[in-house]
C-alpha positions as CSV (number, residue, x, y, z in Angstrom):
1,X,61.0,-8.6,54.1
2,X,64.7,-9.0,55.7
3,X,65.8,-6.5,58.6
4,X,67.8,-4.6,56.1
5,X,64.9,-2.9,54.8
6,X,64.1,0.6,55.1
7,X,60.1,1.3,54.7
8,X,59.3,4.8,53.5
9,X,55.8,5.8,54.5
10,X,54.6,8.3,51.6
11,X,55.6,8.3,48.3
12,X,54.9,12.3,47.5
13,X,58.1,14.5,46.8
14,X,59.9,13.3,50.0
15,X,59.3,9.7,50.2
16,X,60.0,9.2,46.0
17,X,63.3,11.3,46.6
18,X,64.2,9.4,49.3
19,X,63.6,6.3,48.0
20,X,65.2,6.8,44.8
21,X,68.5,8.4,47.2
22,X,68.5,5.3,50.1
23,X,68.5,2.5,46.9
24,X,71.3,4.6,45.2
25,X,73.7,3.7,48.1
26,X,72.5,0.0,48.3
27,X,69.3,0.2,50.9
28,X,66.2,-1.9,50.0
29,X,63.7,0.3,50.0
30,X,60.1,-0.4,50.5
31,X,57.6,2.7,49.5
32,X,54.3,2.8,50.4
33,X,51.2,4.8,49.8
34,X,48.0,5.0,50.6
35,X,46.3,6.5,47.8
36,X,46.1,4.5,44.8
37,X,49.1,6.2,42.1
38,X,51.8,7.8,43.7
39,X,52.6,11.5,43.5
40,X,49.2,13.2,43.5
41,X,50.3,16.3,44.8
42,X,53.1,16.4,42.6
43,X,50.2,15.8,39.2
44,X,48.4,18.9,40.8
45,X,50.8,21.3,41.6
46,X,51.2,24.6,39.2
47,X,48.1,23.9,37.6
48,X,49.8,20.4,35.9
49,X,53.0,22.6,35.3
50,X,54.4,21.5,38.6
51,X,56.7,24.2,40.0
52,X,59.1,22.0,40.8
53,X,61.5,23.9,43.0
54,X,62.2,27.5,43.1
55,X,65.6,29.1,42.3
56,X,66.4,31.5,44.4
57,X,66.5,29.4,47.8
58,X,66.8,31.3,51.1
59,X,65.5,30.5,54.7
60,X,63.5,33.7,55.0
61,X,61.1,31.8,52.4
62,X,60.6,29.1,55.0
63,X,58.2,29.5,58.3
64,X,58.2,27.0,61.5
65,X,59.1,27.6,65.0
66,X,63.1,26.8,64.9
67,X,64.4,28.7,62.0
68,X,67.8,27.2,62.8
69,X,67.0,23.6,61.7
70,X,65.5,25.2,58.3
71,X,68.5,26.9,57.8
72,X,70.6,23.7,58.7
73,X,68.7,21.6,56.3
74,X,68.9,23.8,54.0
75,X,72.8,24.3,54.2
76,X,74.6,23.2,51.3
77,X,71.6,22.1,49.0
78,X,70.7,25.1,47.1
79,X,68.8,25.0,43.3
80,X,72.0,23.7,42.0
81,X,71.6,20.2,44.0
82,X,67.9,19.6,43.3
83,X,68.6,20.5,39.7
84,X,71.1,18.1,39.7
85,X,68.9,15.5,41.3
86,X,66.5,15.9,38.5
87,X,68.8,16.1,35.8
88,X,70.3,12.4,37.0
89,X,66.7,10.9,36.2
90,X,66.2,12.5,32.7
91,X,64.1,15.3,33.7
92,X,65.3,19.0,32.3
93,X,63.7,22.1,33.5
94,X,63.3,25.7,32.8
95,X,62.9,28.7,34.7
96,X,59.5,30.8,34.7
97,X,58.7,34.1,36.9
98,X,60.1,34.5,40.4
99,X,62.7,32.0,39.5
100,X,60.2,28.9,39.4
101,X,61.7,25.9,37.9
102,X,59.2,23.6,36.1
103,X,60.1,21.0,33.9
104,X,60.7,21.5,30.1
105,X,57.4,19.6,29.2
106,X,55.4,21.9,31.2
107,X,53.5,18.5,32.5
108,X,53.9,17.6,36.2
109,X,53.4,14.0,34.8
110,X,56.5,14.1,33.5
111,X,58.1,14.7,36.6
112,X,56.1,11.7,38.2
113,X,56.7,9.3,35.8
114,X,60.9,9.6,35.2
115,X,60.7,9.6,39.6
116,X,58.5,6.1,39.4
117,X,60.8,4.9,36.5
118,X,64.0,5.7,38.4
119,X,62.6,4.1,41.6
120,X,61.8,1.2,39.9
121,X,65.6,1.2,38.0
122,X,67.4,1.1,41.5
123,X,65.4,-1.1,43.0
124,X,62.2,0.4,44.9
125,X,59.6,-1.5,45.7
126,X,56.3,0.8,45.5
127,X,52.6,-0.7,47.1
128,X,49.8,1.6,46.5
129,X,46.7,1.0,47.8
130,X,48.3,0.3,51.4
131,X,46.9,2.5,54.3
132,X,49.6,1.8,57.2
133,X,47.3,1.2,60.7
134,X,49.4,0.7,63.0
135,X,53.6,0.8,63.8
136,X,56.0,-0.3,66.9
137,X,58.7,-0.9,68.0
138,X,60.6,-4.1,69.8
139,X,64.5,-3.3,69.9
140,X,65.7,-2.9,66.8
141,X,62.9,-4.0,64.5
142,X,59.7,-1.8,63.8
143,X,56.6,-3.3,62.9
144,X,54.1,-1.7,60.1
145,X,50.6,-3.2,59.9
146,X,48.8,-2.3,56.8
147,X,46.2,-3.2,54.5
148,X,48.5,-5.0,52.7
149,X,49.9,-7.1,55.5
150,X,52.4,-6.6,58.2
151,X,55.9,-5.5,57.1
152,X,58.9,-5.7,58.9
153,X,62.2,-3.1,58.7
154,X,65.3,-1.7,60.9
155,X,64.5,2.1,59.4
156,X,61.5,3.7,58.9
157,X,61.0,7.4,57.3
158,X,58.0,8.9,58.1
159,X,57.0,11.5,54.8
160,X,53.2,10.9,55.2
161,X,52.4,14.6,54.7
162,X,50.0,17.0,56.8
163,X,46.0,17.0,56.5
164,X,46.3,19.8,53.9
165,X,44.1,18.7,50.7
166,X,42.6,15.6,52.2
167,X,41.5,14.6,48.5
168,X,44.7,14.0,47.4
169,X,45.4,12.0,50.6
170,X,46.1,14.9,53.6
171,X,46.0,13.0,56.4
172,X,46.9,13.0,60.2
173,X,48.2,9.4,60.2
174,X,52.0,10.2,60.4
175,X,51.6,12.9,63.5
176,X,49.2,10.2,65.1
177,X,52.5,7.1,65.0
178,X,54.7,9.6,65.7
179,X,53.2,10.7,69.0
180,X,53.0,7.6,69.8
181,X,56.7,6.8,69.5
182,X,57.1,10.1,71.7
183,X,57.2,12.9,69.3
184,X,55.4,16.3,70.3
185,X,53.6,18.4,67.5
186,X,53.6,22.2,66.6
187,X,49.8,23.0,65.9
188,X,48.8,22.7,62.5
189,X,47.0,25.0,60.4
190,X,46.1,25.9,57.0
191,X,48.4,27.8,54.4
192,X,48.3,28.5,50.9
193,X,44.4,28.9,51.2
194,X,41.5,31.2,50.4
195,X,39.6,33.1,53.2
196,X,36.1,33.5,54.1
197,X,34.1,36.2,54.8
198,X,30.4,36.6,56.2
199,X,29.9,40.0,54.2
200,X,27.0,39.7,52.1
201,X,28.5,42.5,49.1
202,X,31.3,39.7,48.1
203,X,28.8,37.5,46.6
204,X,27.9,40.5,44.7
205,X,31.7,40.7,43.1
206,X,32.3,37.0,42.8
207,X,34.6,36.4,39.6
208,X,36.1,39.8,39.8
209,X,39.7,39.5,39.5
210,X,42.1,42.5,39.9
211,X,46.1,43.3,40.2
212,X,45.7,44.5,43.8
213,X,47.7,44.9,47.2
214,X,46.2,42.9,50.5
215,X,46.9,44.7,53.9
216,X,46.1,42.0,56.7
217,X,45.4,44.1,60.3
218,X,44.6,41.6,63.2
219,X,42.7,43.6,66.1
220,X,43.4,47.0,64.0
221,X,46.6,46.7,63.9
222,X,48.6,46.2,60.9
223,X,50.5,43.0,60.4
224,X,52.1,42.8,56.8
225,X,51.1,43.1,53.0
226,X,50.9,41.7,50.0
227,X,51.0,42.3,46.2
228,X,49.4,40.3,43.4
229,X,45.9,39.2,42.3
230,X,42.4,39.7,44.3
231,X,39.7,36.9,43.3
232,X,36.4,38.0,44.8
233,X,34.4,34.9,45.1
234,X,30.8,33.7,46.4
235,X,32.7,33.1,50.2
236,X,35.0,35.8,50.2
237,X,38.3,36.1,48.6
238,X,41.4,33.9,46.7
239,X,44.1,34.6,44.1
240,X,48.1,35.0,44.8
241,X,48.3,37.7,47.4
242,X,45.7,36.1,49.3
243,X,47.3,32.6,49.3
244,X,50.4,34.4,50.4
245,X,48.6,36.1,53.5
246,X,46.7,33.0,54.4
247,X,49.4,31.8,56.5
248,X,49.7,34.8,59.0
249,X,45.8,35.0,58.6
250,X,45.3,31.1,59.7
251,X,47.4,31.5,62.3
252,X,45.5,35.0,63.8
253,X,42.3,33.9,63.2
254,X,43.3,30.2,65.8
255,X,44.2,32.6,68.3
256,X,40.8,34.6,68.0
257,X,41.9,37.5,66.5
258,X,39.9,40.2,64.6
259,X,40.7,39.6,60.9
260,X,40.3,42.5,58.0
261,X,42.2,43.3,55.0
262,X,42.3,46.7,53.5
263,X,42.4,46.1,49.6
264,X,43.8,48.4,47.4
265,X,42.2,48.1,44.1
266,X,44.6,50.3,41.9
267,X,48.2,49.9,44.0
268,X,49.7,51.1,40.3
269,X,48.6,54.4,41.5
270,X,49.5,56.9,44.3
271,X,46.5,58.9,45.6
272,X,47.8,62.1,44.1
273,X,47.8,60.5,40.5
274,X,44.4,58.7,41.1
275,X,42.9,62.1,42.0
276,X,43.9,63.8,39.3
277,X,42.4,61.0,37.0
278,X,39.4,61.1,38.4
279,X,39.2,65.1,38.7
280,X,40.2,65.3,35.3
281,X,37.5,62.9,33.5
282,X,34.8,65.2,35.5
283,X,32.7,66.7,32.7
284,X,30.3,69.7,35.0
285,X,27.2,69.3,32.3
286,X,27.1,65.5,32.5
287,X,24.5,64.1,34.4
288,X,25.8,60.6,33.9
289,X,25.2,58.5,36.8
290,X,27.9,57.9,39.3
291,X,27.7,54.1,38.9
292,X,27.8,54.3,35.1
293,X,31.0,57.0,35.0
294,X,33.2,55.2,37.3
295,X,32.8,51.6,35.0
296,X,35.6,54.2,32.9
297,X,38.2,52.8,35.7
298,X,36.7,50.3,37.7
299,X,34.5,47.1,37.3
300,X,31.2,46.8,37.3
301,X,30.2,44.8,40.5
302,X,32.7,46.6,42.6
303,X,31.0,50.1,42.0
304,X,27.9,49.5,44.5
305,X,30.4,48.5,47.5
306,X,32.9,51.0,46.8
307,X,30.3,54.1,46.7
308,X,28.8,52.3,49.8
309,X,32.2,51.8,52.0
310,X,33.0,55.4,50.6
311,X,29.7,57.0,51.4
312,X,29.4,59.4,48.3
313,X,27.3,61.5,48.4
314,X,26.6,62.3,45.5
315,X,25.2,60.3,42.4
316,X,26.1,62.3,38.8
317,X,29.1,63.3,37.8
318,X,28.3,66.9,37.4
319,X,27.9,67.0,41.4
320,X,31.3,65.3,41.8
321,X,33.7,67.7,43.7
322,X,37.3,67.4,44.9
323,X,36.0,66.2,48.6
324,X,33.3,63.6,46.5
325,X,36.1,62.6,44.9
326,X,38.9,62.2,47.8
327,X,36.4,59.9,49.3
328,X,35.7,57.5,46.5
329,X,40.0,57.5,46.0
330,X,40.2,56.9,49.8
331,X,37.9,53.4,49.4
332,X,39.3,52.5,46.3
333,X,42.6,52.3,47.9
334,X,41.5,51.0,51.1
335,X,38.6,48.4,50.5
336,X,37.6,46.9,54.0
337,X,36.8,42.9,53.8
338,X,36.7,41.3,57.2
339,X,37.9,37.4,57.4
340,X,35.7,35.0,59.3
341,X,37.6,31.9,58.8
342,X,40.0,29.8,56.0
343,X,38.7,27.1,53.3
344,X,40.3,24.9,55.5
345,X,42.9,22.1,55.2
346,X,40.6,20.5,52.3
347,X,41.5,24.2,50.7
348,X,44.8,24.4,51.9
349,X,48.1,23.7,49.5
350,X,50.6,22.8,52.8
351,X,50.0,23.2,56.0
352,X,51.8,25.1,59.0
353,X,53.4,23.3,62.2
354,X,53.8,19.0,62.5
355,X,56.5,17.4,64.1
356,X,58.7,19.4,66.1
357,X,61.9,20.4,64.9
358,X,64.1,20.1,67.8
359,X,63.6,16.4,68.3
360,X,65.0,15.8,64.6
361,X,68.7,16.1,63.4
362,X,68.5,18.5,60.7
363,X,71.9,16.5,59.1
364,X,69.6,13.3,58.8
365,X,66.3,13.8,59.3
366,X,67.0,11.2,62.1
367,X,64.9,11.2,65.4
368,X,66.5,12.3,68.1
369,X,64.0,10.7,70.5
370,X,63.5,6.5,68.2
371,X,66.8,5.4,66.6
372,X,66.7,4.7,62.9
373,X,62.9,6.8,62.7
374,X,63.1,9.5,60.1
375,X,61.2,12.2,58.6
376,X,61.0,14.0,55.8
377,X,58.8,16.8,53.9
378,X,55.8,18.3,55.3
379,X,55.1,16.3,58.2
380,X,57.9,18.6,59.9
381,X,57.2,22.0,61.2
382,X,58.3,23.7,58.2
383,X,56.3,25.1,55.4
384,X,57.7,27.1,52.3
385,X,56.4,30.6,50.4
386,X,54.3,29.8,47.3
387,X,56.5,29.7,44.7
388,X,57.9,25.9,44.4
389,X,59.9,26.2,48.2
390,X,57.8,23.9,49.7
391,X,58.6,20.8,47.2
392,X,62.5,22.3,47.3
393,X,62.2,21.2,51.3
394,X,60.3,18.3,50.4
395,X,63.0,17.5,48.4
396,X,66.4,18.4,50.1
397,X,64.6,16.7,53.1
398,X,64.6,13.3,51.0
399,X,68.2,13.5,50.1
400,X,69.1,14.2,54.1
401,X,67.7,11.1,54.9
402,X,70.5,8.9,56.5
403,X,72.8,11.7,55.7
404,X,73.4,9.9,52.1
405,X,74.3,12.9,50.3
């Protein structure tokens, strides 16, 4: 290795973007990863779909604790940019709900292999297999020791990740070298993830999946809401609306916080028109059991917990009445599951907080604090909505790097 080299630690969406921009205007770039192909998290991502990027960028969809560098970063470098990116290595896309981008295949393999091959064309050297232990410092030069040997370079980009999904190589290593060098971290926590509960009755309901709305109150009061599938499960609950609460959720429950959502089962319908659907399948000579009538609008294993939370009194359908009723309309719209906890980082998608903001130069991704150290993706505090806006910083942090683009 020559002191011209830059060494990229990381070769997810960051680290390959930056690598493919730095050799573009003539760096020799070194990539390394630990795991043993590059891209994991890219193969995995939209259920092998890979929701690439998300079209309609704004900073509202991104979370960390200095909104103005996400907004800087993000200056300049909407869909149009990252579109072009991709479109420069062969790769075309199309749009799906929400204004996610995946590529045409449908096949996140696609998007891996045209980023290796265009790597490789411009001159990227990629190691797999090489776990980096240690890094200084001595004037100009840093020094990486890895399983592979040591390696020498005059810049170094950190894009190493957070510890979120540890199976497809979440780590702490980059926070760990960058303290070292004098960085200071924003606490990290789980996002994108499926919370637990201790309630017994969701083991009862596991596999029960429903178009619902998820209320999130910490300490009874109400914090914010949102719309899209419930999966019960045998530790509590998942699907889209939860993923999209588990941020707010991850983050109350690390300061000790009382956690409950308030699930509405049928948010299609106001009270008024649920009650009237209800009142009006009543037959007054039907002895039918409770449990048995309401399978006409509701599933099967959430009847028990729902006549339970709503504490019917009554168990036929002749004896139902319009306070009998008003009650079982009241639970079905306001299902109480408390939280106890997250599936953790080894359930988590990203993760919130990593290096802090205000010691990087949003134009560059340049340390303020270690000339010629860099970072890029989701080792930064800044994490992204579900939806493809986390890879769409991943990559817009890639091009930054150096201020190439």
């Amino acid at each position: 290795m020559n002191n011209e080299t830059m060494i990229i630690i990381g070769a997810g969406a960051a680290g390959l973007c930056a690598a493919i921009t730095q050799s573009r205007v003539g760096m020799r770039v070194l990539l390394l990863d630990q795991n043993n192909k590059i891209g994991k998290k890219i193969l995995v991502s939209g259920n092998g779909k890979c929701n690439i990027y998300n079209k309609y960028i704004s900073p509202h969809r991104f979370h960390g604790q200095n909104p103005a560098f996400i907004e800087e970063v993000l200056k300049g470098y909407d869909f149009k940019v990252v579109e072009k990116f991709f479109t420069s290595i062969g790769l075309e896309l199309v749009e799906g709900k929400e204004g996610k981008m995946f590529p045409m295949s449908l096949q996140a393999y696609s998007v891996v292999e045209l980023l290796e091959y265009e790597a490789k064309c411009v001159g990227v050297e990629i190691l797999c297999d090489c776990e980096v232990t240690g890094i200084d410092k001595v004037n100009t030069l840093f020094t990486v020791e890895t399983s592979q040997g040591t390696k020498t370079c005059t810049q170094l980009v950190m894009a190493s990740g957070s510890p979120a999904a540890p199976h497809l190589g979440g780590s702490n290593a980059g926070y760990a070298f960058a303290t070292k060098m004098g960085h200071s971290l924003v606490p990290r926590h789980p996002s994108l993830v499926q919370l637990c509960s201790d309630e017994s009755w969701v083991k009862g309901c596991a596999g029960v999946k429903v178009a619902g709305l998820a209320k999130l109150y910490a300490n009874g009061e109400y914090i914010t809401e949102k719309k899209g599938d419930l999966l019960f499960t045998n530790y509590g609950i998942s699907g889209l609306a939860i993923l999209d609460l588990s941020r707010e959720v991850s983050t109350r429950l690390a300061n000790f916080d009382y956690c409950e959502l308030s699930l509405d089962l049928m948010p299609q319908m106001n009270k008024e028109k649920l009650t009237n659907l209800l009142l009006a399948r009543v037959k007054q000579n039907s002895e039918k059991p409770l449990s048995l009538w309401l399978q006409g609008v509701l599933n099967k294993k959430l009847i028990p917990i729902l006549l339970e939370q709503s504490k019917c009194k009554v168990r036929t359908e002749d004896a139902l009445n319009r306070k009998e009723i008003n009650r079982l309309v009241h639970t079905i719209k306001n299902l109480k599951l408390s939280i106890s906890d997250t599936k953790g980082f080894k359930g988590a998608e990203v993760a919130t907080g990593g290096i802090n903001t205000t010691e990087v130069n949003a134009q560059t991704m340049e340390s303020k604090l270690v000339p010629n150290l860099y970072f890029a993706g989701e080792i930064l505090d800044v994490d992204g909505d579900r939806g493809g806006f986390n890879f769409h910083f991943a990559w817009v942090s890639g091009m930054r790097v150096g201020g190439t683009i």
